[in-house]
C-alpha positions in Angstrom: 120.7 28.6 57.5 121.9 30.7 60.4 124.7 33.4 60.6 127.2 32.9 63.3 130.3 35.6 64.8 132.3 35.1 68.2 132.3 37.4 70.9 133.6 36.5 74.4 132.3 36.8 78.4 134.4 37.7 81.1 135.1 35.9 83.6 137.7 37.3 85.8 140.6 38.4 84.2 139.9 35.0 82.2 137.2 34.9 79.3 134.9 32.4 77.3 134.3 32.0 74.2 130.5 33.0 72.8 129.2 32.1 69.6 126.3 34.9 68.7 124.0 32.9 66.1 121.4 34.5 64.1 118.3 32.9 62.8 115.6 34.8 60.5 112.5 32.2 59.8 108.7 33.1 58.6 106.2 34.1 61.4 105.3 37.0 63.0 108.3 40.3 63.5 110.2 39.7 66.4 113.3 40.6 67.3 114.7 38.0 70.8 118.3 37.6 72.0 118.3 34.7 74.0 121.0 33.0 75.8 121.0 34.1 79.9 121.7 37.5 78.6 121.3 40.6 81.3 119.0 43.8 80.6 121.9 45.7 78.6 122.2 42.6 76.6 118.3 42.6 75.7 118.1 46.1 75.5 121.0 45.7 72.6 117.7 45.5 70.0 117.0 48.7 70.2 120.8 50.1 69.5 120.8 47.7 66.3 117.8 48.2 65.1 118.4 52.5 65.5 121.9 52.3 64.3 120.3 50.2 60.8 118.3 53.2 60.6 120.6 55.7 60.8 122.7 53.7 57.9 119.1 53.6 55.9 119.2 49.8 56.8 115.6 48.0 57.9 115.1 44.7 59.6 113.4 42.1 57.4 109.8 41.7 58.9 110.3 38.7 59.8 110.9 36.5 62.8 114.6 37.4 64.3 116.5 35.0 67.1 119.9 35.4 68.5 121.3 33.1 70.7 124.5 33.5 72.3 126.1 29.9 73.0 127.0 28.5 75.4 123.0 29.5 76.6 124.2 28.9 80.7 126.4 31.1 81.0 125.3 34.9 82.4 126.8 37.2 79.7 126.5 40.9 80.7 127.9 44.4 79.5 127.1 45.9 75.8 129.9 44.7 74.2 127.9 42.2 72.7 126.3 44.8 70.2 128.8 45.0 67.2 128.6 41.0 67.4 124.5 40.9 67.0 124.7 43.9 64.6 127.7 41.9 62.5 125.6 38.6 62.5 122.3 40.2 61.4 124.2 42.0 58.3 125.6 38.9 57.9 122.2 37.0 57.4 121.2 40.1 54.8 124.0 39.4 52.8 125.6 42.8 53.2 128.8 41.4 55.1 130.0 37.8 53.4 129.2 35.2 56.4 132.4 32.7 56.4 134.7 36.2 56.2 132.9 37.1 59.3 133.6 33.9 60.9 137.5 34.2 60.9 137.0 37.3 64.0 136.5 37.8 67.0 134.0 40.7 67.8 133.0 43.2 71.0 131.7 46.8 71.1 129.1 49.2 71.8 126.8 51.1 69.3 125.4 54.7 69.6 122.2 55.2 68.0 124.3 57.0 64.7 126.0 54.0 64.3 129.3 55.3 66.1 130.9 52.1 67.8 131.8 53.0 71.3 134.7 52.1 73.4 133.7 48.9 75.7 136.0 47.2 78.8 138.2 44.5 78.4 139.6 44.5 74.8 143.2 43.1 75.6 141.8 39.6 77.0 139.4 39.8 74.3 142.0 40.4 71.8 143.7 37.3 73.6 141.3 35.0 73.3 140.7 36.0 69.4 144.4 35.2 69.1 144.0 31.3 70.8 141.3 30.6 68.3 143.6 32.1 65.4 141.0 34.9 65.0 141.6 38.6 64.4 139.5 41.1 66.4 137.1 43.7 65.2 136.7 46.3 68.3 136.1 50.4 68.7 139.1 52.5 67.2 139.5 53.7 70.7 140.8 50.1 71.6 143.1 49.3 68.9 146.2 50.1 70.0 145.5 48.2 73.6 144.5 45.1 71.3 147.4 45.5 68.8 150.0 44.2 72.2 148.0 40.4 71.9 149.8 39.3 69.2 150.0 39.0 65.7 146.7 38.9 65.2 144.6 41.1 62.7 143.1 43.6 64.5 139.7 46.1 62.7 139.4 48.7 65.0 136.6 50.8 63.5 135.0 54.0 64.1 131.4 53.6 63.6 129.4 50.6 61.7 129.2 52.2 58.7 133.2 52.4 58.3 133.6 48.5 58.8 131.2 47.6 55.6 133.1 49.8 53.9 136.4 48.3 54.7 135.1 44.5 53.9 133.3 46.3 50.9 136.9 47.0 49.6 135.6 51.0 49.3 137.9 52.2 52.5 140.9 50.5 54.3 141.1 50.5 58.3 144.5 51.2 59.4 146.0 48.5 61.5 146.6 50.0 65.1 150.2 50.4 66.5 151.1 48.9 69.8 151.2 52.0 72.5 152.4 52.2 76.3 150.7 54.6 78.6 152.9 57.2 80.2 153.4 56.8 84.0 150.7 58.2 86.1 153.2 59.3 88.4 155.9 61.8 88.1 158.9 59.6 89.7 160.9 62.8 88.7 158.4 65.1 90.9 158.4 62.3 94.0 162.1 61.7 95.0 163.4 60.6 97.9 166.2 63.4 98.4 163.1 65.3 99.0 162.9 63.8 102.6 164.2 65.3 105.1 165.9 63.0 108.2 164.4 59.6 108.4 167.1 57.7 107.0 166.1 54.3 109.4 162.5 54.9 106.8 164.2 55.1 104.3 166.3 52.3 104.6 163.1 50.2 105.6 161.8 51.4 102.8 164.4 50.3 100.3 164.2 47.1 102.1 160.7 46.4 101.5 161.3 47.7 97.7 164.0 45.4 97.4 162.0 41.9 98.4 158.7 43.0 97.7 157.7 43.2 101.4 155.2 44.7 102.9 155.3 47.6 105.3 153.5 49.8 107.9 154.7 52.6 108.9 153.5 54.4 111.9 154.0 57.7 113.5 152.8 61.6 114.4 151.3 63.3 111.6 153.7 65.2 109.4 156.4 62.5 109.8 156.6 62.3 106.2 154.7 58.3 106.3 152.3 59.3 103.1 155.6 60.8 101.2 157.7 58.0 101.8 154.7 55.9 100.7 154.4 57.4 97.3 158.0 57.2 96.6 157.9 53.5 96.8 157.1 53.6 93.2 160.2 55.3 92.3 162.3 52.5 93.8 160.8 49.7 91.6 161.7 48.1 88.7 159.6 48.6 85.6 156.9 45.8 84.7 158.1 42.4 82.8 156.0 41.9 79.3 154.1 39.3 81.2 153.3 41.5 84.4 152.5 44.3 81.9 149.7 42.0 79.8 148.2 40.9 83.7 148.0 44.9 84.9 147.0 46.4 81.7 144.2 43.5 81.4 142.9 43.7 84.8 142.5 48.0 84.0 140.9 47.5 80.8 138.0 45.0 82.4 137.8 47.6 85.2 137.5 50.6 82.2 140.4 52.1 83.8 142.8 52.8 81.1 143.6 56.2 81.4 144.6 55.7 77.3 144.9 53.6 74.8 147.9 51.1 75.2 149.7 48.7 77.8 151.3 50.0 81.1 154.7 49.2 81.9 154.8 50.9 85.1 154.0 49.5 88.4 150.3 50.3 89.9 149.9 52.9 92.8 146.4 52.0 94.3 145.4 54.9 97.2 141.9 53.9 98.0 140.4 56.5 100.9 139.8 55.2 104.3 135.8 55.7 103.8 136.4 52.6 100.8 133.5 49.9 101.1 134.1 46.0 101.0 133.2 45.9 97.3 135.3 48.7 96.5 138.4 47.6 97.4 138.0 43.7 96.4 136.1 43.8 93.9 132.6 42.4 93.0 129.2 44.3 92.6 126.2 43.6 90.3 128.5 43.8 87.4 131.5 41.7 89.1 134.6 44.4 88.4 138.1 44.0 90.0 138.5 45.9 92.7 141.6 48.3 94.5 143.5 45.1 95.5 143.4 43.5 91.9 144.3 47.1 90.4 147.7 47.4 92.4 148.3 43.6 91.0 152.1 43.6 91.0 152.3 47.2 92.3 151.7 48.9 95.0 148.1 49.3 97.3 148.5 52.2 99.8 146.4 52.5 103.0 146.4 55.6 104.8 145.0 56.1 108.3 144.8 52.1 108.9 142.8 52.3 111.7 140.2 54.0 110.0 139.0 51.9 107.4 136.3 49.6 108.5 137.1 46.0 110.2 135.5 43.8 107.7 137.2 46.0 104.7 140.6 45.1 106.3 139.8 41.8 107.6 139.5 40.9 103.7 143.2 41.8 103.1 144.7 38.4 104.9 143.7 35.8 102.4 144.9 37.9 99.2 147.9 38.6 101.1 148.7 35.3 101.1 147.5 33.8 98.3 148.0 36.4 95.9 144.5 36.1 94.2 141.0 37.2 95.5 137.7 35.3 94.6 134.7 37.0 94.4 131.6 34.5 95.4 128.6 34.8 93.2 125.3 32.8 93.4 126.3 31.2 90.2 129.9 31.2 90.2 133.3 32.3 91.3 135.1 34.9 90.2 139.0 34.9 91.0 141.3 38.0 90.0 144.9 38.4 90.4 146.2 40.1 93.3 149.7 39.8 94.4 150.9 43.3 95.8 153.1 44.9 98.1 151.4 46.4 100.6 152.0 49.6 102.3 150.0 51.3 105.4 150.8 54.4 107.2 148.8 55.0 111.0 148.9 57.6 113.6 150.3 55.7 117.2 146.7 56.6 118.7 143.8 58.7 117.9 145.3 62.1 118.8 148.7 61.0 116.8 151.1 62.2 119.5 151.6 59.0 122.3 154.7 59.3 123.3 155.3 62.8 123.3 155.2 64.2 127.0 154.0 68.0 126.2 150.9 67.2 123.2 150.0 63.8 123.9 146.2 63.5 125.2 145.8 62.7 129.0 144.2 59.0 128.4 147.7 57.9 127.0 148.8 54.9 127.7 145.1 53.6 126.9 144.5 55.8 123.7 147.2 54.3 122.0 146.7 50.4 122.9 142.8 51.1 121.9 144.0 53.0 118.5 146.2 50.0 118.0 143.7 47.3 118.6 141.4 48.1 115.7 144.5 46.0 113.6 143.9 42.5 114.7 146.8 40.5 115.3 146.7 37.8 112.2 146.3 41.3 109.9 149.4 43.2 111.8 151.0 39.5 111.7 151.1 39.8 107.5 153.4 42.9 107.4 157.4 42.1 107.1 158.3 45.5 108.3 156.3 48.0 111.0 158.5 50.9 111.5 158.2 53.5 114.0 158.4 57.2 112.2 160.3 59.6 114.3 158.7 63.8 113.9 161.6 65.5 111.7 163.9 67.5 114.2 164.4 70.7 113.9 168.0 71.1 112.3 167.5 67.9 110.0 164.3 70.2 108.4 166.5 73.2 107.8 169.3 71.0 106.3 169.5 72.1 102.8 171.7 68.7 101.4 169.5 65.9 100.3 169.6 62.6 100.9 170.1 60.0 97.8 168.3 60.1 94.8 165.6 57.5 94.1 167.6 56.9 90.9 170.8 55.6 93.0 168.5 53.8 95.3 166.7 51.9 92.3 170.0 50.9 91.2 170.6 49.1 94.5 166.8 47.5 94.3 167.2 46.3 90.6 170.5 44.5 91.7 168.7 42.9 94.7 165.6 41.7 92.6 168.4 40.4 89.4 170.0 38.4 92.1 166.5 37.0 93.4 165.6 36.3 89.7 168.5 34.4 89.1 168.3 32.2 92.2 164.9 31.3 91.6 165.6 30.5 87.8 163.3 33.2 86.5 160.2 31.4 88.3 156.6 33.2 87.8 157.5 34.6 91.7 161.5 35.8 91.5 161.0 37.7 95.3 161.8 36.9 98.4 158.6 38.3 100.4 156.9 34.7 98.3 159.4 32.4 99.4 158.3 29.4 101.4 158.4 25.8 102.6 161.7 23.6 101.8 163.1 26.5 99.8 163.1 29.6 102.2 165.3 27.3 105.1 167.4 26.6 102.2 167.6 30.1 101.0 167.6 31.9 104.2 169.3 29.8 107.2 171.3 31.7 108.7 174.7 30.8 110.3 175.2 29.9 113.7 174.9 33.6 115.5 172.6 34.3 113.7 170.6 31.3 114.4 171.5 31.9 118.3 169.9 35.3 118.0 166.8 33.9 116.3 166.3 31.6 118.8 166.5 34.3 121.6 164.1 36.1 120.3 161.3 33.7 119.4 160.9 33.1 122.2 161.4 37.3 124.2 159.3 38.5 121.8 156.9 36.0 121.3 156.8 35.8 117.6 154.7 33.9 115.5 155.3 31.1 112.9 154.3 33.4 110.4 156.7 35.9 111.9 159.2 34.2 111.7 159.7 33.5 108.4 159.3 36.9 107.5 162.1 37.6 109.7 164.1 35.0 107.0 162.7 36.6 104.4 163.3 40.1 105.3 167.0 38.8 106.4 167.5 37.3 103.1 166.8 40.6 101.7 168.8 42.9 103.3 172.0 40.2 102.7 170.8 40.5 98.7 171.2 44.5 99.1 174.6 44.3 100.5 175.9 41.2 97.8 176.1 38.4 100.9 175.7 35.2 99.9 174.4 34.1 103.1 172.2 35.4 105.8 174.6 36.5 109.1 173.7 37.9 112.5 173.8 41.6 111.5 171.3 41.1 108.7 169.1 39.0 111.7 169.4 41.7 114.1 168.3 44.5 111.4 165.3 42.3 110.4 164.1 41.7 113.8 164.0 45.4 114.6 161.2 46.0 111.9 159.2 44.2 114.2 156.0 45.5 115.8 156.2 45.9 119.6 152.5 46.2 120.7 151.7 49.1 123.4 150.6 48.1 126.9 
């Protein structure tokens, strides 16, 4: 007769289910968990076998197993303690075995018996839901699991307040659903703020408007990293759906800065000195990394150039696939990542090519060898490079903002509806996505328009890829100003967010 409870591994944002079995035959005392489990797994004995003793609780001396099925598959993380501890109570008779069967457990135990908080209890709570399970987790992530479902969800405080709840001597409360309060002030980071730059601006509410991404370069104290964090402001709040993928992709990463779901677009900064790992993810415990975090939000490079060649070489295949997939020696890991990117770079190492009277005295060459460290197929994967102009003089002392981020996320949200509707609420409503068959539908322009294209494939040189992010970009700004179809003005303005490379 064994004892069994589920638990789950993570795989990705994905998980698997894992049936924790417990065995106690005649032999000599032993206590094994076996199962390809990592050294928190196996060290999980000694947090059981301290918490029974806290509770006045004492293995039978007798000869203990766990497995945890399936037994190939690597599970890792301590999550799996609340399920061994459950199953073992289970085989004493304290906790009634087929109740136990009916959830769906993951958590950590202190040495009192406390349950502590563990990652990733909103795709666990997801996967109890599939099987028609409820979840038992740590009270800290209850109200993230209570957005699965209707599912029944025990989010307990320590061990000792679970028996009592399936004893019948003390009730758990059932969580509420939460949201988390934005991380960013929108209120605080307004575009009437900025001073000048209205051809930013306008790039920027572009790029906000399609989903496209963006470098902007320029001197330093142009205003690129402000314009750069008001992006958020500009963009629509997360749909359920997107809201389920961000919040489950932070809770694996044991990023939640509370307990809840997010509704709010991601803003990922990562610092220039950010290694390989960091920013896609991976490590010894595979964790998503600063691309999957700004999944359908916004990831935000400063000082391009700087950050190592490999690190941004790794941008160009989630850039256009929309996932990344971590290689491991026994598997693949694959996490979401379809952002909008946004970089902001100095013109060359001194920040001031072009200006006569500060720029150093190896300009021209300064700048084409600052520029250089951006390969060509990386540069080639941004709709829009704008050139920053410095802030003049009387547009600094002008005292009358610009428009508000509020009247400017009015103009976005109509310019994402209309993409929505055209592409009949598909899982990918904007038009930085479109492709194939559908973007020459979509996006031909009329015959100016076409004439001007033509030109300037072949002047400036451009790039397959390029030019259909000219369409795209084009099909954008004719969804800001209500066209139906993409003309030679809307062309002209797209083509001029192209980067001109410095000789």
């Amino acid at each position: 007769m064994i004892s069994k409870i589920a638990t789950v591994a993570f795989q990705g944002i994905n998980t698997q289910e894992v049936m924790v079995e417990v065995q106690m035959s005649s032999g000599l005392p032993t206590f094994n968990i076996v199962g390809l489990a990592d050294k928190a797994v196996a060290e999980s004995r000694e947090r059981v076998r301290a918490s029974f003793h806290h509770l006045g609780l004492s293995l039978p001396p007798r000869r203990i197993t766990v497995n945890l099925a399936p037994a190939d598959l690597q599970k890792e993380g301590s999550h799996y303690d609340l399920p061994v501890a459950l199953g073992l109570m289970a085989f004493m008779g304290i906790l009634d075995r087929v109740e136990l069967e009916n959830y769906t457990a993951l958590g950590e135990l202190g040495l009192d018996g406390a349950i502590a908080p563990v990652v990733g209890v909103l795709p666990a709570a997801l996967n109890a839901a599939s099987h028609n399970r409820g979840l038992i987790c740590p009270q800290q992530g209850g109200k993230e699991a209570a957005w699965a479902g209707n599912l029944a969800v025990l989010a307990a405080p320590s061990l000792l307040s679970l028996i009592n709840h399936f004893k019948g001597t003390q009730i758990l409360t059932p969580p509420e659903p939460t949201l988390i309060k934005p991380s960013l002030n929108h209120d605080m980071l307004d575009m009437r703020d900025i001073k000048g730059q209205t051809i930013a601006k306008r790039a920027l509410e572009i790029a906000a408007a399609g989903g496209h991404n963006i470098l902007l370069m320029g001197p330093p104290g142009a205003g690129k990293s402000m314009l750069a964090q008001r992006l958020p402001g500009l963009l629509p709040s997360l749909e359920p759906s997107e809201a389920l993928e961000v919040t489950m992709i932070h809770s694996l990463a044991g990023l939640l800065p509370e307990d809840g779901l997010i509704t709010e677009r991601p803003f990922r900064d990562p610092h220039h000195s950010s290694s390989l790992v960091s920013l896609v993810g991976g490590g010894a415990r595979t964790k998503p990394g600063e691309i999957s975090l700004a999944h359908h939000g916004v990831l935000f490079l400063d000082e391009l150039p700087e950050f190592a060649r490999a690190t941004l070489e790794s941008l160009r295949q989630p850039l256009e696939t929309g996932k990344i997939v971590v290689a491991r020696a026994n598997n693949h890991v694959m996490y979401p990542a379809r952002i909008q990117l946004v970089a902001a770079m100095n013109p060359c190492r001194c920040g001031y090519f072009g200006d006569l009277d500060r720029q150093c005295h190896r300009a021209p060459r300064c700048a084409s060898d600052y520029q250089s460290k951006i390969s060509g197929p990386l540069m080639d994967r941004f709709d829009l490079v704008l050139q920053v102009r410095e802030v003049k003089v009387n547009e600094l002392m002008n005292q009358s903002g610009g428009e508000a981020s509020a009247i400017i996320a009015e103009r976005v949200s109509k310019a994402r509806m209309q993409q929505k509707q055209r592409y009949n609420n598909s899982l990918l409503p904007l038009n930085s996505v479109l492709d194939g068959e559908k973007l020459h539908e979509i996006a031909k322009p009329d015959s100016e328009g076409q004439q001007l294209l033509t030109s300037a494939l072949e002047k400036m040189r451009l790039s397959a890829r390029s030019y259909h992010r000219v369409l795209r970009v084009a099909r954008t700004i004719a969804d800001l100003e209500g066209a139906g179809g993409v003309r030679r003005q809307h062309i002209a303005e797209a083509l001029s967010y192209r980067h001109v490379a410095v000789g």
